[in-house]
C-alpha positions as CSV (number, residue, x, y, z in Angstrom):
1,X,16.1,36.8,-15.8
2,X,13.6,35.6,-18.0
3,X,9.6,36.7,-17.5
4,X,6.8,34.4,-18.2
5,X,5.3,37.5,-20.2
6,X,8.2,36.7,-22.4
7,X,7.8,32.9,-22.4
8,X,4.2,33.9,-23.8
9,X,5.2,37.0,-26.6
10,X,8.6,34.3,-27.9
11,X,5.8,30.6,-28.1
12,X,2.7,33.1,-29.4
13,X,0.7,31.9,-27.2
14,X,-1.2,33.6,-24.2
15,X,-0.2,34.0,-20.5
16,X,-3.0,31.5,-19.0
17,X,-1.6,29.2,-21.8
18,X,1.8,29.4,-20.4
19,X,0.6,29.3,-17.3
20,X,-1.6,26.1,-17.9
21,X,1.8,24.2,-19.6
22,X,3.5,24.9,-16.2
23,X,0.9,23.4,-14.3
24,X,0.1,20.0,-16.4
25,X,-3.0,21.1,-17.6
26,X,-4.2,18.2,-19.9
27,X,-6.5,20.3,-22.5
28,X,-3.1,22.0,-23.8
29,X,-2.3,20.4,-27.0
30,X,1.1,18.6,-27.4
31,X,1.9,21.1,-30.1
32,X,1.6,24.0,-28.1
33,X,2.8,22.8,-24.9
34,X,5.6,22.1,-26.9
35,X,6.1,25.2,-28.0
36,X,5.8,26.7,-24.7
37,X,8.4,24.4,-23.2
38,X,10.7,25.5,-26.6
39,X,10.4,28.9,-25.5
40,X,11.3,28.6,-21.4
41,X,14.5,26.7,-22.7
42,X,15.5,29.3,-25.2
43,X,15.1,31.9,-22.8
44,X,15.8,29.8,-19.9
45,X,13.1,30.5,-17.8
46,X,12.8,29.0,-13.7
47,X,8.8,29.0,-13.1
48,X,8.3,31.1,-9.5
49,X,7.0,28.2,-7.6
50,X,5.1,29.9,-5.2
51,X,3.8,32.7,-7.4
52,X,2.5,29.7,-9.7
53,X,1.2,28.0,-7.0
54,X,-1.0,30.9,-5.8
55,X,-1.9,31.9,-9.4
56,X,-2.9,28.5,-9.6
57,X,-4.0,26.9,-6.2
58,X,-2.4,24.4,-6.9
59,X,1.2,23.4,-5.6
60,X,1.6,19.9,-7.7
61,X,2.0,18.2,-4.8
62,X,0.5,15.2,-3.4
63,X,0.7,13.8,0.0
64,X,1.6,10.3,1.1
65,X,1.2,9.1,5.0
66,X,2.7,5.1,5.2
67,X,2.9,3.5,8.3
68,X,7.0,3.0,8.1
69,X,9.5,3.9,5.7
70,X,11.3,0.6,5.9
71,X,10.3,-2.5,4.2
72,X,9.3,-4.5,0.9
73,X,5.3,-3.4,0.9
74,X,6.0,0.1,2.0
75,X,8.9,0.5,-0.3
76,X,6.4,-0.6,-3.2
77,X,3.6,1.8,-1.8
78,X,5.7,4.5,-1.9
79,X,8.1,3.8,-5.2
80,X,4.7,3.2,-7.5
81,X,2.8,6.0,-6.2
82,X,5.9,8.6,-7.0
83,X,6.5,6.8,-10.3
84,X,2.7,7.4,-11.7
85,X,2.1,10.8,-10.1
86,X,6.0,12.1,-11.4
87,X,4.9,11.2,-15.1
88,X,2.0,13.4,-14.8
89,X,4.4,16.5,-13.2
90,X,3.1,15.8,-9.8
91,X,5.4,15.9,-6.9
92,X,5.1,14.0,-3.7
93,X,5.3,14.5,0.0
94,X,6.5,11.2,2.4
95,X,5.8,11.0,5.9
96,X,5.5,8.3,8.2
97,X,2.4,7.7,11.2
98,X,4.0,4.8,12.8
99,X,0.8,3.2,13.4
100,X,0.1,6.0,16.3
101,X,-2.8,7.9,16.1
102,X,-1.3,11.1,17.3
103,X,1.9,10.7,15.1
104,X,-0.5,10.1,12.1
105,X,-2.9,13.1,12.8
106,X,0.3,14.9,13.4
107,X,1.7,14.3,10.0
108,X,-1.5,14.3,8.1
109,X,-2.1,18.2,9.6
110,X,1.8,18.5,8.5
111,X,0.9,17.5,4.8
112,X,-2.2,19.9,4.9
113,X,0.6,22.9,5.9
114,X,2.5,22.3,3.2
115,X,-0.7,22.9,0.8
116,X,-0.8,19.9,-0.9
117,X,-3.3,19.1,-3.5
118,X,-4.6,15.8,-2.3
119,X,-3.7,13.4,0.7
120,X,-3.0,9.2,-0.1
121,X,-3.4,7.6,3.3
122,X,-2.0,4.1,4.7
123,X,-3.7,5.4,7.5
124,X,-4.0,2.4,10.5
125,X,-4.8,4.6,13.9
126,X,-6.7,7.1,13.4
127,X,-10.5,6.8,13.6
128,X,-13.1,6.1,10.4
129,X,-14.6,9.4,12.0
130,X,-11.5,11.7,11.6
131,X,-11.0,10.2,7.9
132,X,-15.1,11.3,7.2
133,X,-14.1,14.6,8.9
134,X,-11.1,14.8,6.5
135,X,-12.9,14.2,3.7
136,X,-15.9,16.5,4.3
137,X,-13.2,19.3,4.5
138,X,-13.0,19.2,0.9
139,X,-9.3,18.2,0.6
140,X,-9.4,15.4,-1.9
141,X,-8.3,12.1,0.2
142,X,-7.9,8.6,-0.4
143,X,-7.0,5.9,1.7
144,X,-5.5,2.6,0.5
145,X,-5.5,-0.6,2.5
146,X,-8.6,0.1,4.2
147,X,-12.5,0.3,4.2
148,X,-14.3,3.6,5.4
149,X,-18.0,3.1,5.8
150,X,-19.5,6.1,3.7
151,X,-16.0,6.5,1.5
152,X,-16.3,3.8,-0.7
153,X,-15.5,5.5,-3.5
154,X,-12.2,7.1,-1.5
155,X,-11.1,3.6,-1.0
156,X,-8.8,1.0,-2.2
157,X,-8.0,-2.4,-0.7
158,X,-7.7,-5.9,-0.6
159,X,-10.2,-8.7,0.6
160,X,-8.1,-9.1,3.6
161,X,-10.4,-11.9,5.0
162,X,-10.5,-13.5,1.6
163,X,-6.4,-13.8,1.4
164,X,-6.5,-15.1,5.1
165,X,-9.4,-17.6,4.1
166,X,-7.1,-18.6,1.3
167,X,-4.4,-19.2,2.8
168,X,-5.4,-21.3,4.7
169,X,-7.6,-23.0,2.2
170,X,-4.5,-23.6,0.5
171,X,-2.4,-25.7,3.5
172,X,-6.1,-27.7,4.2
173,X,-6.1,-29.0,0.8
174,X,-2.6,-30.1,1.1
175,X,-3.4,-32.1,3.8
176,X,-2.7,-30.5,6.8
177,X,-5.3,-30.2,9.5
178,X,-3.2,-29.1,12.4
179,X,-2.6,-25.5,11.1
180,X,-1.0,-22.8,13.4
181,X,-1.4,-19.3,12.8
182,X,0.7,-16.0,13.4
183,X,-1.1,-12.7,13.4
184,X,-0.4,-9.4,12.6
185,X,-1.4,-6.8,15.9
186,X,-5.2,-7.4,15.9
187,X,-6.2,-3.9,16.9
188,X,-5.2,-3.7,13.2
189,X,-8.4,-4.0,10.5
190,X,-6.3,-6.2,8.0
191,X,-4.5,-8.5,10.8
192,X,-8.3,-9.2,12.3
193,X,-9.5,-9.4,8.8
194,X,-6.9,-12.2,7.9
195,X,-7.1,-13.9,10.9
196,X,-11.3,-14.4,10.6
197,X,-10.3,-15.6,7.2
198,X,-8.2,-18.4,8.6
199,X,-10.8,-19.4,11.2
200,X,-13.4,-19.5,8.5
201,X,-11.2,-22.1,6.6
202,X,-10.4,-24.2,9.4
203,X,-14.9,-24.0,10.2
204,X,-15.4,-25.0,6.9
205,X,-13.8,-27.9,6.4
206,X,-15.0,-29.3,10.1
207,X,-11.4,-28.3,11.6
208,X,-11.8,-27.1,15.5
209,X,-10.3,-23.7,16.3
210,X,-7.8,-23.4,19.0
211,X,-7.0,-20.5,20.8
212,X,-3.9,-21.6,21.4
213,X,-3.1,-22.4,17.8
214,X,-2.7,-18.5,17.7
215,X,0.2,-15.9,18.5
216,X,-0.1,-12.3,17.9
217,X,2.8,-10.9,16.0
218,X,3.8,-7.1,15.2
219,X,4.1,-7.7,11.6
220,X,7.9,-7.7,11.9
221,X,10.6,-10.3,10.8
222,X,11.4,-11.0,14.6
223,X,7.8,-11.5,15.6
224,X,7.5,-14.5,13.6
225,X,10.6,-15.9,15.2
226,X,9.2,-15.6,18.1
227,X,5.9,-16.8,17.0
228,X,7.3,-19.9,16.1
229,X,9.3,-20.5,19.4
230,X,6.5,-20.1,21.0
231,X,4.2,-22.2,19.2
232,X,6.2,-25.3,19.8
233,X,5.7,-24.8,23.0
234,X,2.1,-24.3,22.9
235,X,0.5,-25.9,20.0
236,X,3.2,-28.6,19.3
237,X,2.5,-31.1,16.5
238,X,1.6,-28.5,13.9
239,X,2.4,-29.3,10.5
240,X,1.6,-26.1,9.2
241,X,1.8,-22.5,9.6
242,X,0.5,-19.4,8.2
243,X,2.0,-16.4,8.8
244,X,-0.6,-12.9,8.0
245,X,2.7,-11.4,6.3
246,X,5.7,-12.9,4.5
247,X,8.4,-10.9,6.7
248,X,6.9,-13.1,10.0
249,X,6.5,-16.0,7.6
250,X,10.8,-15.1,6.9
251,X,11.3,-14.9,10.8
252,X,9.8,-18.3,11.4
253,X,11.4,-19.7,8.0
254,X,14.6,-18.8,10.5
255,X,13.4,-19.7,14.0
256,X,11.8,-23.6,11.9
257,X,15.2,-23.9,10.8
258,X,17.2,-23.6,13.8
259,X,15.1,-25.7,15.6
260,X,15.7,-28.6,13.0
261,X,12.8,-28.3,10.8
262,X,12.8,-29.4,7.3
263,X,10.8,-27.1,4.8
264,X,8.8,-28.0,3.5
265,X,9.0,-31.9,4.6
266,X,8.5,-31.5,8.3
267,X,6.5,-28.0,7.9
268,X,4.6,-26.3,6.2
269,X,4.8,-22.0,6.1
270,X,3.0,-19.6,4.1
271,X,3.2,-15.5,3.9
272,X,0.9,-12.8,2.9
273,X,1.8,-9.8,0.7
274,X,4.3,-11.3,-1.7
275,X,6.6,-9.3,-1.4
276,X,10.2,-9.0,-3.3
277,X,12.1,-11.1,-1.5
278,X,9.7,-13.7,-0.9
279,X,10.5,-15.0,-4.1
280,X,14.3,-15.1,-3.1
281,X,14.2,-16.6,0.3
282,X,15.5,-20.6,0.4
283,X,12.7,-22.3,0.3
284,X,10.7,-19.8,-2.4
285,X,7.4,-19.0,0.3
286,X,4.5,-19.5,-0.8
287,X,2.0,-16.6,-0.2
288,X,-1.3,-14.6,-0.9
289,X,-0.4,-11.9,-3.3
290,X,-1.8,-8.6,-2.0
291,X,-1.7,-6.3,-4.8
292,X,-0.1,-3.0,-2.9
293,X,1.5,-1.6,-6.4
294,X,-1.8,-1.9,-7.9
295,X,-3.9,-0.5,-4.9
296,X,-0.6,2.9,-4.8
297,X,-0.9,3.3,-8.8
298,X,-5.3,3.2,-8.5
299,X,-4.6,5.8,-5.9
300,X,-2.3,7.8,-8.0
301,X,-4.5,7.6,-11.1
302,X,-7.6,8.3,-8.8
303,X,-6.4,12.0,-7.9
304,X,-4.7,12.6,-11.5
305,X,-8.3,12.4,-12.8
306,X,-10.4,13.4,-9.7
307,X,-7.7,16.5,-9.0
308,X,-5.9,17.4,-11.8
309,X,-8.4,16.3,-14.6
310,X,-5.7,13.5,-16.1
311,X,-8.0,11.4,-17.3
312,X,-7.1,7.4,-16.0
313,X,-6.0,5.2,-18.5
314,X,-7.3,2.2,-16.6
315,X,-10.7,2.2,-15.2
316,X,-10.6,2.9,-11.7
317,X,-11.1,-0.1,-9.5
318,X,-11.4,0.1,-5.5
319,X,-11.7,-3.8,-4.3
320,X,-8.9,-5.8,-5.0
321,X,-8.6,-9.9,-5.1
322,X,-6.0,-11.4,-3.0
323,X,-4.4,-14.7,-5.4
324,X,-2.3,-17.7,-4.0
325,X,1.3,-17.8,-5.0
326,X,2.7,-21.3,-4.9
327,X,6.0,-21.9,-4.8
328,X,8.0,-24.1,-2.2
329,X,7.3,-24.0,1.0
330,X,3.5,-25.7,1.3
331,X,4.3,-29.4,0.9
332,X,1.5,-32.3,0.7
333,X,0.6,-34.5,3.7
């Protein structure tokens, strides 16, 4: 079996040099790293992982906590943040907190056990505190779809009251002044967030807010059926609905349909997120685009430079504009 001291005597090159092509150090030049990685072919060398890792304390790894491992917006969290971090040589670590603040301290001490170099967090139960205690530790952290007091710069997400404000905004100007609404949990920042958007809408343009007007989904497909059901019951009348994320705004596409609805004729509906198939349900749903690649590749980039000294090709921004995505299912009154 092939030695790294002979990786080193067959490229000319040094043993910190080899050892700095193994481990993605940027300040190699492309000529010599190519060399190097001429040389372990040749001799077909099989870098030690865990002697490299303790030469180098560093394991190449980088941790990802998402709330679920099912769905459109966490299928994109995950797939982008892999994508960038596996061009740069980086590995990542998955595991799922199931919006539980045990389950999520659980697995974030499970990512810290397996060494790994820096921590991305969708984290929704566990305390600001903790994250400030996390951070102070001097593990490198970031946490994407919500904002730490004190960790601004740790931080990337969307104007979740913004997109809510918008999105309603949107049906008002259409016409509509009897708006229902379907939340997301509202022990949740970005649910309670969207949710004061959409009363600040309705305030501003001299529309009365009613309670009622309101049912409190889980952020799942059969929530918004439910929402809906329950709604006519409720708040009849409506003429349109917002939904705080497209796969309720799907569930009540279904439950408005069954119950003879035309869309977008008799009723208005409109998502948040914009996800895939959002753009491939019949009607097309209109939605607030909530930029999660873009917040999962920021992230990525983030500990690249911050960790590994990659520099970022893209300047590094942490506040990210929600956008209205029109398509079919907001009609005119």
């Amino acid at each position: 079996m092939a030695t790294i001291y002979q990786v080193s005597e067959a490229a000319g090159v040094s043993l910190a040099t080899v050892s700095r092509v193994m481990n993605g150090n940027a300040k190699v030049s492309e000529r010599t790293r190519k060399k190097v990685e001429d040389a372990m072919a040749s001799l077909g060398y099989q870098p030690n992982a865990i002697a490299q890792s303790l030469a180098s304390n560093r394991t190449n790894s980088v941790g990802l906590l998402v709330s679920e491992l099912h769905g459109s917006y966490f299928g994109d969290l995950m797939s982008t943040v892999e994508h960038v971090l596996k061009q740069n040589g980086k590995h990542v670590i998955i595991t799922a907190g199931h919006v539980d603040e045990k389950r999520e301290h659980e697995a974030i001490e499970f990512l810290k056990s397996r060494r790994c170099d820096a921590l991305i967090l969708h984290a929704e139960a566990v305390s600001d505190d903790y994250l400030k205690t996390l951070v102070d530790s001097k593990i490198p952290v970031v946490v994407i779809n919500r904002k730490v007091d004190a960790l601004d710069e740790n931080c990337f997400v969307v104007d979740n009251e913004r997109g809510g404000y918008m999105a309603t905004k949107a049906a008002i100007d259409a016409g509509h002044k009897k708006i229902a609404y379907i939340s997301g949990p509202l022990f949740k920042k970005d649910a309670s967030d969207r949710l004061a958007g959409h009363k600040r809408a309705l305030q501003e343009a001299g529309l009365t807010f009613d309670e009622t007007s309101v049912f409190e989904g889980d952020f799942h497909e059969s929530s918004g059926q439910e929402g809906m059901q329950h709604l006519q019951k409720t708040f009849s009348d409506f003429t349109a609905l917002v939904c705080a994320n497209d796969e309720m705004a799907s569930g009540a596409m279904t439950a408005a349909r069954e119950a003879g609805f035309d869309i977008p004729s008799q009723l208005s509906i409109i998502g948040f997120d914009n996800v895939l198939f959002s753009r491939y349900l019949y009607p097309k749903l209109t939605t607030i685009n909530n930029p999660i690649h873009a917040m999962g590749e920021m992230a990525a980039y983030w500990v690249l430079q911050h960790v590994y000294d990659i520099k970022s090709p893209i300047p590094i921004e942490h506040l990210f504009e929600p956008e209205v995505v029109n398509r079919d299912t907001l009609g005119k009154l």
